[in-house]
VOFI-890815 format. One record per residue: residue number from 1; z, y, x of N, C-alpha, C in turn. Coordinates in Angstrom, 2 decimals. Layout:
N
{NUM,{Z,Y,X},{Z,Y,X},{Z,Y,X}},
...
***
This chain:
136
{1,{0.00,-1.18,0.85},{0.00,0.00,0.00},{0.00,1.22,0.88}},
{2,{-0.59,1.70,0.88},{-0.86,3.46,0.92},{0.97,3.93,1.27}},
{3,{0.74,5.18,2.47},{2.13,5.48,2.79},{2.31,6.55,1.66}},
{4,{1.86,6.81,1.18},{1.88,7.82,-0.24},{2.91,7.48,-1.29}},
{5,{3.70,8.54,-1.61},{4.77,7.51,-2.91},{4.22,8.21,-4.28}},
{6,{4.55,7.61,-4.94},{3.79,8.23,-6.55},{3.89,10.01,-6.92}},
{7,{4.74,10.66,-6.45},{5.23,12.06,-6.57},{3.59,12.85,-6.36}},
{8,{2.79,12.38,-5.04},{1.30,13.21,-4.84},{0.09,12.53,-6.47}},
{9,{0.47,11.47,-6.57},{-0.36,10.67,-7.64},{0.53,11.70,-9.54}},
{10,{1.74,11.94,-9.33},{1.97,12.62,-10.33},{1.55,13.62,-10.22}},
{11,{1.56,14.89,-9.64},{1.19,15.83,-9.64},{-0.53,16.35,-9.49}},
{12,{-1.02,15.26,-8.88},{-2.60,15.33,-9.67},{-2.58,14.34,-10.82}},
{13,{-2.07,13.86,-11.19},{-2.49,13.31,-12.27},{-1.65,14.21,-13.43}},
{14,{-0.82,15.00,-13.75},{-0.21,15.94,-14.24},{-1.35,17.31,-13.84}},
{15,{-1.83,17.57,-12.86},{-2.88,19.10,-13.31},{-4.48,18.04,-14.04}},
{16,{-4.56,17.22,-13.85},{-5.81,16.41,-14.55},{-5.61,16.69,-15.83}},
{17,{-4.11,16.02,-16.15},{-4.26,15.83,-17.74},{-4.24,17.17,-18.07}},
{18,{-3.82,18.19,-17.59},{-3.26,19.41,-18.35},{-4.52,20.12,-18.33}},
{19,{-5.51,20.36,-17.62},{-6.66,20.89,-17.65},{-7.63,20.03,-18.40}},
{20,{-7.67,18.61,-18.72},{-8.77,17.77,-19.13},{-8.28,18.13,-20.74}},
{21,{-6.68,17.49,-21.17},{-6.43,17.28,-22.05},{-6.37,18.91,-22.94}},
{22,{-6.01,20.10,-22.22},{-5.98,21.37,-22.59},{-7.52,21.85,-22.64}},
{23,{-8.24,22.25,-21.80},{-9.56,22.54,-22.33},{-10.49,21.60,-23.11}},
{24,{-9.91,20.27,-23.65},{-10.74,19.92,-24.53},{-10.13,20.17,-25.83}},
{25,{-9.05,20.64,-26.00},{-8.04,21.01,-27.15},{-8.71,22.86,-27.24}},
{26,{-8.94,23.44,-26.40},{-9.29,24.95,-26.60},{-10.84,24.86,-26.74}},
{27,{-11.79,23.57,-26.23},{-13.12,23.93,-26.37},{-13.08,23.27,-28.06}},
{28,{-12.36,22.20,-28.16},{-12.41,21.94,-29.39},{-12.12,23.01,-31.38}},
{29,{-11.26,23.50,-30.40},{-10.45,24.52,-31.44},{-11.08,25.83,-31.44}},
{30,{-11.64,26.43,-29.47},{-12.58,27.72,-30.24},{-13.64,27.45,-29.79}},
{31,{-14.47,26.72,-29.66},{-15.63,26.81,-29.33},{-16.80,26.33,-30.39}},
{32,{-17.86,26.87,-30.78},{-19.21,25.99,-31.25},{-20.26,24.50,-30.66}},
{33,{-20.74,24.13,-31.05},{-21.57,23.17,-30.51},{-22.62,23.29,-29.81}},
{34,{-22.60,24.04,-28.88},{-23.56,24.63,-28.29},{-23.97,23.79,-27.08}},
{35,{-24.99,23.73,-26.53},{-25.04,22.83,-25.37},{-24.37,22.57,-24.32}},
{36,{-24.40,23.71,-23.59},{-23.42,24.15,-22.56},{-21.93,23.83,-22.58}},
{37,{-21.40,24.13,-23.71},{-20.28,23.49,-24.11},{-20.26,21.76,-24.54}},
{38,{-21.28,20.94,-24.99},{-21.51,19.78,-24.63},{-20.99,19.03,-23.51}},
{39,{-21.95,19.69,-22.60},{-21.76,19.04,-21.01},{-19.99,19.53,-20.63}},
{40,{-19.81,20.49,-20.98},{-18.20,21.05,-20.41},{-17.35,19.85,-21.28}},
{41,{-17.67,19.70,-22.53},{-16.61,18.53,-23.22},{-16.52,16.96,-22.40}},
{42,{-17.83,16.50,-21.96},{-17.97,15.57,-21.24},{-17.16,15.50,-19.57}},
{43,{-17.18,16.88,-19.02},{-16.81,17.07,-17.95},{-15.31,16.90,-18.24}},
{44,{-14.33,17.70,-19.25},{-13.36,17.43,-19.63},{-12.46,16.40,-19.93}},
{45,{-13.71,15.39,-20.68},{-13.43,14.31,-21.00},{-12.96,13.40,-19.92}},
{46,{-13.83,13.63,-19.21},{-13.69,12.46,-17.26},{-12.54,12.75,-16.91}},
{47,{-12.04,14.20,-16.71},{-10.71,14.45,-16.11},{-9.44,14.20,-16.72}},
{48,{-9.62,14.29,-18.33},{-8.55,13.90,-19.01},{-8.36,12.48,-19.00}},
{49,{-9.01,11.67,-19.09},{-9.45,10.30,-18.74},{-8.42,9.81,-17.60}},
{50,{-9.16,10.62,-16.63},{-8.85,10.11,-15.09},{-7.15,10.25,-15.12}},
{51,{-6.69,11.96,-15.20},{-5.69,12.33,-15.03},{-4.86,11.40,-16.16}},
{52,{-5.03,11.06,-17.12},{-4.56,9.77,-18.16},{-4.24,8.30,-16.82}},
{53,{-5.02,7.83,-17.14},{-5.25,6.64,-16.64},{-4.79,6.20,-14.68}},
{54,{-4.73,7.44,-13.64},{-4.14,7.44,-12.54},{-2.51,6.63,-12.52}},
{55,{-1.73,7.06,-13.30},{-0.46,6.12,-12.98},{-0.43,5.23,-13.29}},
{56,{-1.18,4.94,-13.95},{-1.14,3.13,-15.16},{-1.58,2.59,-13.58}},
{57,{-3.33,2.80,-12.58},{-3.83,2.47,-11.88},{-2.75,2.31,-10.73}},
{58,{-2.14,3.72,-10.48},{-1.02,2.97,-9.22},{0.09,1.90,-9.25}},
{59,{0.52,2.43,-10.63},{1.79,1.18,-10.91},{0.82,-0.69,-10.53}},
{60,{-0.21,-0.68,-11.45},{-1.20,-2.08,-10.89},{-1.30,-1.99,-9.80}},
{61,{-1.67,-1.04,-8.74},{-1.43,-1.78,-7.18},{-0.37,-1.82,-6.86}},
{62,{1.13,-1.37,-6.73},{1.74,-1.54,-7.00},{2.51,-3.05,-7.06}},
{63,{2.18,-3.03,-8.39},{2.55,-4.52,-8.54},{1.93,-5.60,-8.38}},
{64,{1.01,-5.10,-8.47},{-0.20,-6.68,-7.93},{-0.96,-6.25,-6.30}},
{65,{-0.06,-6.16,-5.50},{-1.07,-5.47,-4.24},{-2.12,-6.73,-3.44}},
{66,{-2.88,-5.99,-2.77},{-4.48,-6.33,-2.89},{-3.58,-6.61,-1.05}},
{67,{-4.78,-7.32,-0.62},{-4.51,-8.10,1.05},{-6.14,-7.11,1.54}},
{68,{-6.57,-6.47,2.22},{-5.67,-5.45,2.57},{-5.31,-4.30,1.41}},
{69,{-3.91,-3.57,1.68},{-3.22,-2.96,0.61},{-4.47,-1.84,0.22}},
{70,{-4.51,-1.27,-0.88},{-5.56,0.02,-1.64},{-4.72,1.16,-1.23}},
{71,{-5.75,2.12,-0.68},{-5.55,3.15,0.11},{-5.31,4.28,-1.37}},
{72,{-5.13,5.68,-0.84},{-5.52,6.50,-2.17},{-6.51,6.37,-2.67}},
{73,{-7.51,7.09,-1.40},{-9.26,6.77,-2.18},{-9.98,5.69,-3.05}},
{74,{-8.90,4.59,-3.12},{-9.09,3.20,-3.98},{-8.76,3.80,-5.14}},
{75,{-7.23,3.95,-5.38},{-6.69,4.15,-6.27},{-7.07,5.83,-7.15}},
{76,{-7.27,6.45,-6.40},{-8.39,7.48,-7.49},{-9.59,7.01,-7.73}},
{77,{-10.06,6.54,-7.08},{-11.52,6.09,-7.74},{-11.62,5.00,-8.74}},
{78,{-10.52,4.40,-8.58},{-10.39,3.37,-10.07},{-10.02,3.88,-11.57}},
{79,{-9.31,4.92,-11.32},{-8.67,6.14,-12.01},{-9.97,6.79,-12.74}},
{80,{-10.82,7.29,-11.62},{-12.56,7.74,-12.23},{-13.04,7.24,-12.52}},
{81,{-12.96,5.86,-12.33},{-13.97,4.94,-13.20},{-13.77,5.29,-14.66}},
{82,{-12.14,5.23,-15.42},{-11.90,5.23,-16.25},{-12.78,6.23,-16.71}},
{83,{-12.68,7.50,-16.64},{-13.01,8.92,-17.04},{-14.07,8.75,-17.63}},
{84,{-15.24,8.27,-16.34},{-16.58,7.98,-16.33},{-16.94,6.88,-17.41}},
{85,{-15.98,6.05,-17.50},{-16.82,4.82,-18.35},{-16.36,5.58,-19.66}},
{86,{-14.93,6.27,-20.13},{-14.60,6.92,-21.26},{-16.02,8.27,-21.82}},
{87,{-16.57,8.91,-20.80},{-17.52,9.73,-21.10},{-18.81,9.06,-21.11}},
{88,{-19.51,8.29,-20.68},{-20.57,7.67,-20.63},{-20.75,7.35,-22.30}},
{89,{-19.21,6.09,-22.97},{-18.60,5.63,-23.93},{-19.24,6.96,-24.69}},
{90,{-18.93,8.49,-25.48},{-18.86,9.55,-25.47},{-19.89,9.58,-25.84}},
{91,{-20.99,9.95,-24.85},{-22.43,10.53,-24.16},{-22.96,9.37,-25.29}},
{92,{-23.15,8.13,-25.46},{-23.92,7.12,-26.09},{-23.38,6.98,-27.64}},
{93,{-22.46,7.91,-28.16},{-21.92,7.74,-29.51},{-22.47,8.55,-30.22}},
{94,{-23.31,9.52,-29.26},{-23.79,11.13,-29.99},{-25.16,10.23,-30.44}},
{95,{-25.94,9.09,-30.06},{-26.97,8.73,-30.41},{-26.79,7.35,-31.32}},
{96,{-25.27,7.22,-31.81},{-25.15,6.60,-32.22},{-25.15,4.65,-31.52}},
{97,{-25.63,4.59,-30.44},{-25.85,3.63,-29.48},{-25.19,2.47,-29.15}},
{98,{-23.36,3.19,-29.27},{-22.70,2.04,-29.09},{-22.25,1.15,-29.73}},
{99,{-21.86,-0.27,-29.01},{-21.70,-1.37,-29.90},{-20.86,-2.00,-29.29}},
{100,{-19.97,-3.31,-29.62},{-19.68,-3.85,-28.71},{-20.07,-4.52,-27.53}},
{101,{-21.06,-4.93,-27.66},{-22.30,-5.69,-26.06},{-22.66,-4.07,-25.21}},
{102,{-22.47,-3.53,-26.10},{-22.73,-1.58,-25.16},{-21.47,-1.76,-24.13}},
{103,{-20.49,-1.71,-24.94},{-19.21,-1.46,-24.23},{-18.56,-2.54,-23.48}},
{104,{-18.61,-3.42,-23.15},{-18.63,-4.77,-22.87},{-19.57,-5.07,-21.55}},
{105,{-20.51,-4.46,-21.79},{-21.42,-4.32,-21.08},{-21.47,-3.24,-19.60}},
{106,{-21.09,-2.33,-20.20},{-20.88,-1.47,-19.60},{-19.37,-1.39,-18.69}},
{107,{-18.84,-1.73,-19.27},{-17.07,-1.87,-18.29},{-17.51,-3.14,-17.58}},
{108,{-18.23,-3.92,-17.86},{-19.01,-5.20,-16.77},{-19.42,-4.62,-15.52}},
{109,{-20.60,-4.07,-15.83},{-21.18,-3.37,-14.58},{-20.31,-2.60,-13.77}},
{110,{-19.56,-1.44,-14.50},{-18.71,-0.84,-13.43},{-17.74,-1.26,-12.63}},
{111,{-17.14,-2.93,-13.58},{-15.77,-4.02,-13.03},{-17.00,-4.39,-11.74}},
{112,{-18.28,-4.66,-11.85},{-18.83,-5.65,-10.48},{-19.17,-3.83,-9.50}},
{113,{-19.34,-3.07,-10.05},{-19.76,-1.84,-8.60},{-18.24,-1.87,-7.96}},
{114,{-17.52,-1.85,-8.78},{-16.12,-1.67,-8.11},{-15.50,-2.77,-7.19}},
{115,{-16.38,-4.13,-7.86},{-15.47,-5.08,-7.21},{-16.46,-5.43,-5.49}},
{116,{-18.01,-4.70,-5.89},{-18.95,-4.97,-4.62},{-18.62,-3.77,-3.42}},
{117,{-17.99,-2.43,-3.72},{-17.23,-1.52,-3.14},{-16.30,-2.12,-2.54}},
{118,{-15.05,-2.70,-3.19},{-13.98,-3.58,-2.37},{-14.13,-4.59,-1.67}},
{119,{-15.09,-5.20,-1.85},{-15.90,-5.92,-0.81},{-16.24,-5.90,-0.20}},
{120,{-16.82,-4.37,0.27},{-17.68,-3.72,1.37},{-16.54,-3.34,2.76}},
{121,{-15.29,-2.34,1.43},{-14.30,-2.26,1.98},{-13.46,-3.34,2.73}},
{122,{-13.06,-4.33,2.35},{-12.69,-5.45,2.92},{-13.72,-5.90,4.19}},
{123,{-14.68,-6.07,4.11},{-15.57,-6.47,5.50},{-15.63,-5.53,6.18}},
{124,{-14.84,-4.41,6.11},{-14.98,-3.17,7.24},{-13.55,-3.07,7.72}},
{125,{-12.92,-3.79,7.47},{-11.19,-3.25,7.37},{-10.64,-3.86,8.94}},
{126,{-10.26,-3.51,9.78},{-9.70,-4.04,11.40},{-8.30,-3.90,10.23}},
{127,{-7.53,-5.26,11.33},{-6.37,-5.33,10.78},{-5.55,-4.16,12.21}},
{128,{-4.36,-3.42,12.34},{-4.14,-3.04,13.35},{-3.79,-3.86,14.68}},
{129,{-3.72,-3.47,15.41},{-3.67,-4.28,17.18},{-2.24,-4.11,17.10}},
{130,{-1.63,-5.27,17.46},{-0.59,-5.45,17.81},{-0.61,-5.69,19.19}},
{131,{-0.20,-5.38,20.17},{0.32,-5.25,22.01},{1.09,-6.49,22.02}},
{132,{1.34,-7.08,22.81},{2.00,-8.68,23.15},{2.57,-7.91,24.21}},
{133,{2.21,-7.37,24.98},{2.31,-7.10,26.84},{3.83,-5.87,26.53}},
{134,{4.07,-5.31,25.04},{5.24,-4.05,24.93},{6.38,-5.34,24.27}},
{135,{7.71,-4.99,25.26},{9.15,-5.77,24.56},{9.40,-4.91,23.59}},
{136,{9.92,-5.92,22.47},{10.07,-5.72,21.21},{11.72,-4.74,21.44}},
***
């Protein structure tokens, strides 16, 4: 595990939610449907998402830790997945699109990019050098 203790993971994940979950509450309440504001709800959406979903993600490494342990950059980017697959989810409802084999489908693909990333990661990983020749 990451020398990081949850306090840096609260406090971005506390300005995420408060900006994701707050400007989609003010674009919702004063804004029109205008395009521009479209794309800003979607953008919103990812961060409220993310900033949501970040502690659930650390407590799981956490408790289930990975051989070698997940760094931060793991553990936010699993966090964005959420966001991303929640807005994508979003983006495909405006056309009416989704279904269950949509959604199913889709958290598939992103479970194998994520799991071919940790893979990549893992075949790049030196374990550290331990010295034999220094008394303990």
């Amino acid at each position: 595990m990451s020398s990081q203790g949850f306090r840096s993971y609260a406090i971005s994940s506390l300005v995420l939610m408060l900006v994701g979950w707050g400007g989609l509450f003010a674009l919702v309440y004063y804004s029109l449907p205008f395009v521009g504001f479209r794309f800003l709800f979607f953008a919103l959406i990812i961060l409220a998402l993310t900033g949501t979903i970040l502690p659930i993600v650390y407590f799981f490494h956490r408790r289930f830790p990975a051989d070698p342990p997940a760094e931060s950059n793991v553990i936010v980017r699993q966090a964005a997945w959420f966001g991303v697959y929640g807005a994508t989810l979003a983006w495909l409802q405006l056309g009416r699109l989704v279904t269950v084999y949509v959604i199913l489908g889709l958290a598939g693909g992103l479970y194998a990019i994520e799991y071919f990333i940790r893979l990549r990661e893992r075949a790049r990983w030196n374990p550290p050098v331990i010295d034999d020749d220094q008394p303990s």
